[in-house]
C-alpha positions as CSV (number, residue, x, y, z in Angstrom):
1,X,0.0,0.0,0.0
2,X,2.9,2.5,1.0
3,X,5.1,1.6,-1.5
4,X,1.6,2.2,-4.4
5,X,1.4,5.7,-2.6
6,X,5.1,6.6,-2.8
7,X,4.7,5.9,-6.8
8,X,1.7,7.6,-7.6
9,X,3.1,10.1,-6.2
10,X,6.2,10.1,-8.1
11,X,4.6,9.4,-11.0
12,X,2.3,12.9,-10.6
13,X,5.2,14.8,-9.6
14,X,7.2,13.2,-13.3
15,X,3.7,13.8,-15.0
16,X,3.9,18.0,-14.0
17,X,7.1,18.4,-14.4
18,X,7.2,17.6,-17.8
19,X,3.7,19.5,-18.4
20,X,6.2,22.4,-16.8
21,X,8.7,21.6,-19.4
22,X,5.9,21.4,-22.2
23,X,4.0,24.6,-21.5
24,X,7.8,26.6,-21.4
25,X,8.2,24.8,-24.9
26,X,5.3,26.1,-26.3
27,X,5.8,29.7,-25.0
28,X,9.5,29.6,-25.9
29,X,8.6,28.9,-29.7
30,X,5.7,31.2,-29.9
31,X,7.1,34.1,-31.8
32,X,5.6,36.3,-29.2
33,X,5.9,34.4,-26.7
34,X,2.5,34.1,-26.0
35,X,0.0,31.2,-26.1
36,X,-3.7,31.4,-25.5
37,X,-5.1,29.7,-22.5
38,X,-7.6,27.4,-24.1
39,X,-4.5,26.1,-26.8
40,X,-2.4,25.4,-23.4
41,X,-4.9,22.9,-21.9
42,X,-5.4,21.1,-25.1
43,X,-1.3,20.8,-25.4
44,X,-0.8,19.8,-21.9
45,X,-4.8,18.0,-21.5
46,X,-5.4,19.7,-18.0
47,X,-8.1,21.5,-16.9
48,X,-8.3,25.0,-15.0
49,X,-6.5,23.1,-12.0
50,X,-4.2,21.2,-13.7
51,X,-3.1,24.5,-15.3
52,X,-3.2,26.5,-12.0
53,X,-0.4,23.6,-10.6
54,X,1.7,23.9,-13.5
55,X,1.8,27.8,-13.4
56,X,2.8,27.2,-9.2
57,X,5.5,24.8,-10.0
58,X,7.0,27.5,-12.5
59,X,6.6,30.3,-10.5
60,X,8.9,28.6,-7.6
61,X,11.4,28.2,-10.4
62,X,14.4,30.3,-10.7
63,X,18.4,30.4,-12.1
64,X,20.6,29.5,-9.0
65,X,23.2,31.9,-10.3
66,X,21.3,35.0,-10.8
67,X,18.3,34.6,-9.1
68,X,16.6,35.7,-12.2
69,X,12.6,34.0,-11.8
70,X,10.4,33.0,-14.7
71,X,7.9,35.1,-15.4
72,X,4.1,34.0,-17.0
73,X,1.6,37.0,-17.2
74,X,-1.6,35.9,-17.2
75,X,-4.6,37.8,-18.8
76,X,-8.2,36.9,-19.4
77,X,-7.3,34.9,-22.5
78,X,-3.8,34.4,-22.8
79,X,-0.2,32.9,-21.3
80,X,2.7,35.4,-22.2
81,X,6.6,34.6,-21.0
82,X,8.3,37.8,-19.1
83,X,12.0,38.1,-19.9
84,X,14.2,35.4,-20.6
85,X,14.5,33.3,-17.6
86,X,12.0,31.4,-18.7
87,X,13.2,30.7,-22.8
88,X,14.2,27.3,-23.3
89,X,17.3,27.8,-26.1
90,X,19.5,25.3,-27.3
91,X,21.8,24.4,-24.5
92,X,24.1,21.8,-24.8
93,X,25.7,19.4,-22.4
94,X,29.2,18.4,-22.5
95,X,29.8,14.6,-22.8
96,X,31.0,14.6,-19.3
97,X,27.5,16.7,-18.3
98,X,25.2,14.5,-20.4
99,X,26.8,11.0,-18.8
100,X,25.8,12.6,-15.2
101,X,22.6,13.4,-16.8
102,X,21.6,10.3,-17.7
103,X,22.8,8.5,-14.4
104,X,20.5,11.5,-12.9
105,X,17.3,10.5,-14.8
106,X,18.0,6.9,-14.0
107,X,18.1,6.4,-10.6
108,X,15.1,9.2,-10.3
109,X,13.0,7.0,-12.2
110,X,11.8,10.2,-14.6
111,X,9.2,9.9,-16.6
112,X,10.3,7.9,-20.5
113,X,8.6,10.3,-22.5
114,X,9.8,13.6,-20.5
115,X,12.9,12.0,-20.2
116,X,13.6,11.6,-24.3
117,X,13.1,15.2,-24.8
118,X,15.4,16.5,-22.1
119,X,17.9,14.3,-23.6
120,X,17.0,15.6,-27.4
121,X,16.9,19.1,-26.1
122,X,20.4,18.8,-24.4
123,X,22.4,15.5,-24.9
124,X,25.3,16.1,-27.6
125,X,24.3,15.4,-31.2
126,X,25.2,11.4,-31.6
127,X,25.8,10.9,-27.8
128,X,24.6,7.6,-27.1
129,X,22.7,8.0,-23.7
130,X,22.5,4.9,-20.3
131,X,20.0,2.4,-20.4
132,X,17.7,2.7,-17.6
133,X,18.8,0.2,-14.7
134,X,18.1,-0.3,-10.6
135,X,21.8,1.6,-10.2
136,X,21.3,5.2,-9.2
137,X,24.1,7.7,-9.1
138,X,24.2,7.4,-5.7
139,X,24.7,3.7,-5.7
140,X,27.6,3.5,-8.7
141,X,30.9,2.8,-7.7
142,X,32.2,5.3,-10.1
143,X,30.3,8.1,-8.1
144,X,30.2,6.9,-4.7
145,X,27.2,7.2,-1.8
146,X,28.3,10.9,-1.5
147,X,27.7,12.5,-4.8
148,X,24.1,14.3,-3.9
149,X,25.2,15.4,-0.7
150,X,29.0,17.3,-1.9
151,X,26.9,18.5,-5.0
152,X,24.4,20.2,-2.7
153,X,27.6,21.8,-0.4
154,X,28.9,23.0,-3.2
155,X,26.1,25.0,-4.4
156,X,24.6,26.4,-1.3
157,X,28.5,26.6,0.1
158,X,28.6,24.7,3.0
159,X,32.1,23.5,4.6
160,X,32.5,19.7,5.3
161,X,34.9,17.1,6.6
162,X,35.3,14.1,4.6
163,X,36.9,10.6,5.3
164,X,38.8,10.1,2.7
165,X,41.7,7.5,1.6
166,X,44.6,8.3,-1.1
167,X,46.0,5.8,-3.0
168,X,49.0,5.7,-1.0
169,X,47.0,5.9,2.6
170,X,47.0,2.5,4.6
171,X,43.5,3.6,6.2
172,X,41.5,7.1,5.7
173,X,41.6,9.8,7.3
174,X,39.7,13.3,7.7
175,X,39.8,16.4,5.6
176,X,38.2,19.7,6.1
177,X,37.4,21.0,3.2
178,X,35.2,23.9,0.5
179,X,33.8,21.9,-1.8
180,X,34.0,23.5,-5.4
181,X,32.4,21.0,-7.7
182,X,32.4,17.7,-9.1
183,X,33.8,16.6,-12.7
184,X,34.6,13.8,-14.2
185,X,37.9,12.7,-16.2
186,X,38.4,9.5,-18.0
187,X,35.3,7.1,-16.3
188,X,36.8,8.5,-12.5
189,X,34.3,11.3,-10.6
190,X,36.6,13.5,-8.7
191,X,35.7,16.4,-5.6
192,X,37.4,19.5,-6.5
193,X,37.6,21.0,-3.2
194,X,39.5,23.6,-0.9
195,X,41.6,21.6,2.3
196,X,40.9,23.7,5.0
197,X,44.3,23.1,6.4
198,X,46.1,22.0,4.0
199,X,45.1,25.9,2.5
200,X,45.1,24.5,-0.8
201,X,43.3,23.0,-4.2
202,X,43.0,19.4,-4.1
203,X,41.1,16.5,-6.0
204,X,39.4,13.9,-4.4
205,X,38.2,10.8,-5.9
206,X,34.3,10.5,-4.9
207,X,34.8,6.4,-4.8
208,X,37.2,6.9,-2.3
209,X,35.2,9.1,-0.2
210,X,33.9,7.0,2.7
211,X,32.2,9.7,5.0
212,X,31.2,13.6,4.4
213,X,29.6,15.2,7.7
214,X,28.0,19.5,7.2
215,X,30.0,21.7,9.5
216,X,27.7,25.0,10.9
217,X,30.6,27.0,8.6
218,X,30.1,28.5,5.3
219,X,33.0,28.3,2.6
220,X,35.0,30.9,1.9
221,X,36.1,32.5,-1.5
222,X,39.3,30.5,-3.2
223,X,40.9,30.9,-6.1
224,X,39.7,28.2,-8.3
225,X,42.4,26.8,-10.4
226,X,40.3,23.6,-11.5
227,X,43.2,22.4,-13.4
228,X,43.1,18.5,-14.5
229,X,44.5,15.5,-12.1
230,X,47.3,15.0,-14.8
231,X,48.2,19.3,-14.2
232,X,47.5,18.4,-10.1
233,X,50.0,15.5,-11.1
234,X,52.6,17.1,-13.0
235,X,52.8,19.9,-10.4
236,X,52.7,17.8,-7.2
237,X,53.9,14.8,-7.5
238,X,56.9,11.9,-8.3
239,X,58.4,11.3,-11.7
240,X,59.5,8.0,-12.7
241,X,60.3,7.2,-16.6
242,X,59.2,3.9,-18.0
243,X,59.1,1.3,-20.6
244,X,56.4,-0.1,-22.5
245,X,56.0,-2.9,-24.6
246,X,54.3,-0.2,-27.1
247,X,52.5,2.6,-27.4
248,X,48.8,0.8,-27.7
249,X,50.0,-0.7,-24.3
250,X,51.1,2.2,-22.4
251,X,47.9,4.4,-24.0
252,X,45.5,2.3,-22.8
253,X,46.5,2.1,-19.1
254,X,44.6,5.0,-19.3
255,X,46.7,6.9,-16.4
256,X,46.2,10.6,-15.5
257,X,50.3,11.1,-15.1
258,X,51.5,9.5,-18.4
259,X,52.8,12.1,-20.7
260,X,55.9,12.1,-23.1
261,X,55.5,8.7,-24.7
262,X,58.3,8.4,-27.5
263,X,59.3,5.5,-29.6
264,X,62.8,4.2,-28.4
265,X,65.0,4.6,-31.4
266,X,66.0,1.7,-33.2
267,X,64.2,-0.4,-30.4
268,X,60.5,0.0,-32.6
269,X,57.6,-0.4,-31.0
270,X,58.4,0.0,-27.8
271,X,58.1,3.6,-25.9
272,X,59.6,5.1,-23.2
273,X,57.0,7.6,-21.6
274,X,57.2,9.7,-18.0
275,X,54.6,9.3,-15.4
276,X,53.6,11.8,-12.3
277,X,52.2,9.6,-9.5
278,X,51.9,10.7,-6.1
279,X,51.8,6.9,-4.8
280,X,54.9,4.8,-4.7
281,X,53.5,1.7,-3.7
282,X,50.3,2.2,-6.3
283,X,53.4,2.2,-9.4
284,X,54.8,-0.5,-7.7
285,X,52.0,-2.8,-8.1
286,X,50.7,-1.8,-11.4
287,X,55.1,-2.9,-12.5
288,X,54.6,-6.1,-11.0
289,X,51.1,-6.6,-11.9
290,X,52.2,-6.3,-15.6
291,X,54.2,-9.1,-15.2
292,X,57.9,-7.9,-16.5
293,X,56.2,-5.6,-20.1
294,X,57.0,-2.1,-17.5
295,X,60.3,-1.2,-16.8
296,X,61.6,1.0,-14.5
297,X,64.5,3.2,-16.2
298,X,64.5,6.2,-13.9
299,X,65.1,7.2,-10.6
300,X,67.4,4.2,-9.9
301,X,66.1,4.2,-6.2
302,X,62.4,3.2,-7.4
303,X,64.1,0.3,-9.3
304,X,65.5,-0.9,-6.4
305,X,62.6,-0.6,-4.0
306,X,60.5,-2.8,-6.7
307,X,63.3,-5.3,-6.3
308,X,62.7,-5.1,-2.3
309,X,59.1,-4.8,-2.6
310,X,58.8,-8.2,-5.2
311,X,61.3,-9.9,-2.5
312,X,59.2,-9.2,0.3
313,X,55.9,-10.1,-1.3
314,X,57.3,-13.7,-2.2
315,X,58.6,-14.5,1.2
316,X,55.7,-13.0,2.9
């Protein structure tokens, strides 16, 4: 019986939201703007009540940026859109945008219909778009359990400690941070955020987050650099220089440090490439895990901690 109530409900809310979306469509494509009352109902088949809701639902709407509301007047006989707030123009998402999208509308259960045109009004021409599943974006181990809850800080600009682990952390440990906002960079979600004490930009992977707590602080103003983990890499971390087998096989690691992958003259196809990493025993594993196709060329220390590493892992 609850659960029946819970999805009626659900479904009305689906079922106004995209009459919301329809009547803004009709207003935005009216060359004036305009639409007459009687032609609204027959679009979005409501009656005077049904209108009345839709009209509520868009008059609590407004841009979180500027604060700018939409605007309907309403006269005896007609709808007309105020300003621009309202105008529904052709926005489009980046890939990175439209994949959160999609993972959005999934585990939100949106209405099909409603659903196809948001993602032909904003998806990138071609972009192939996430079959519905049970998996919401909360649930996904690619965004973790935190995503709804950091996105929220960020926007209203509320300061938070996280538990958080590093690749080269044993166990995690707390952060105090400003969160900035989240982006995503080769199938990884990452926190862009502010460390409190660390004074500092830093770039937490949301999959490693295991905890996020509100403080009663508000963030502060930072100066956003929002450069890319390979930039955070380059800047802030170890280099090491390695072999590959080729460059297919060193390309499709797929890491965020790997830069400057040449051909090894007169030793075709395999590459020598440099790699930032911030966590020694991370490289280490993904040598041995390869199995002898990574070398190590440079520093000649690393070399010899795998060699100490491999030892103690066969004896242990």
């Amino acid at each position: 019986m609850n659960s029946g109530g819970r999805s009626s409900k659900a479904s009305g809310a689906n079922l106004r939201i995209a009459r919301t979306i329809d009547l803004l469509s009709l207003l935005s494509s009216s060359r004036k703007a305009a639409v007459a009352i009687e032609d609204a109902k027959r679009a979005l088949e409501v009656d005077d009540a049904g209108l009345e809701e839709v009209l509520d639902l868009i008059d609590g709407l407004s841009d979180e940026e500027t604060g700018a509301r939409i605007a309907i007047m309403r006269t005896e006989d007609d709808l007309a859109l105020i300003g621009d707030a309202g105008k529904l123009g052709p926005y489009r998402l980046s890939l990175d945008e439209a994949a959160v999208l999609t993972h959005i509308l999934d585990s939100v259960r949106f209405d099909r219909a409603a659903r196809e045109r948001v993602e032909r009004a904003l998806l990138p021409p071609g972009a192939a778009t996430a079959p519905e599943t049970d998996q919401g974006i909360g649930d996904g181990v690619r965004y973790g359990p935190y995503y709804g809850l950091l996105t929220e800080a960020a926007r209203v600009g509320i300061r938070c400690r996280i538990r958080y682990r590093s690749a080269g952390e044993a166990a995690p440990s707390w952060r105090l941070v400003d969160p900035g906002q989240i982006t995503t960079e080769q199938g990884v979600a990452y926190l862009i955020a502010w460390d409190v004490e660390a004074d500092g930009e830093r770039r937490y992977r949301l999959d490693r987050i295991g905890e996020v707590t509100e403080t009663d602080d508000s963030v502060v103003h930072h100066a956003w650099t929002g450069e890319s983990t390979a930039a955070s890499l380059r800047v802030s971390g170890k280099e090491a220089v390695l072999v590959f087998p080729s460059r297919v096989d060193a390309e499709r690691r797929r890491w965020a440090g790997l830069h400057d992958v040449q051909e090894i003259p007169h030793d075709e196809p395999r590459v020598r490439a440099t790699l930032s990493y911030t966590s020694e025993s991370w490289l280490l594993n993904q040598v041995l895990a390869a199995g002898g196709d990574i070398e190590i060329i440079e520093p000649e220390g690393l070399r010899d901690r795998l060699r100490s590493y491999g030892q103690r892992l066969i004896i242990g």
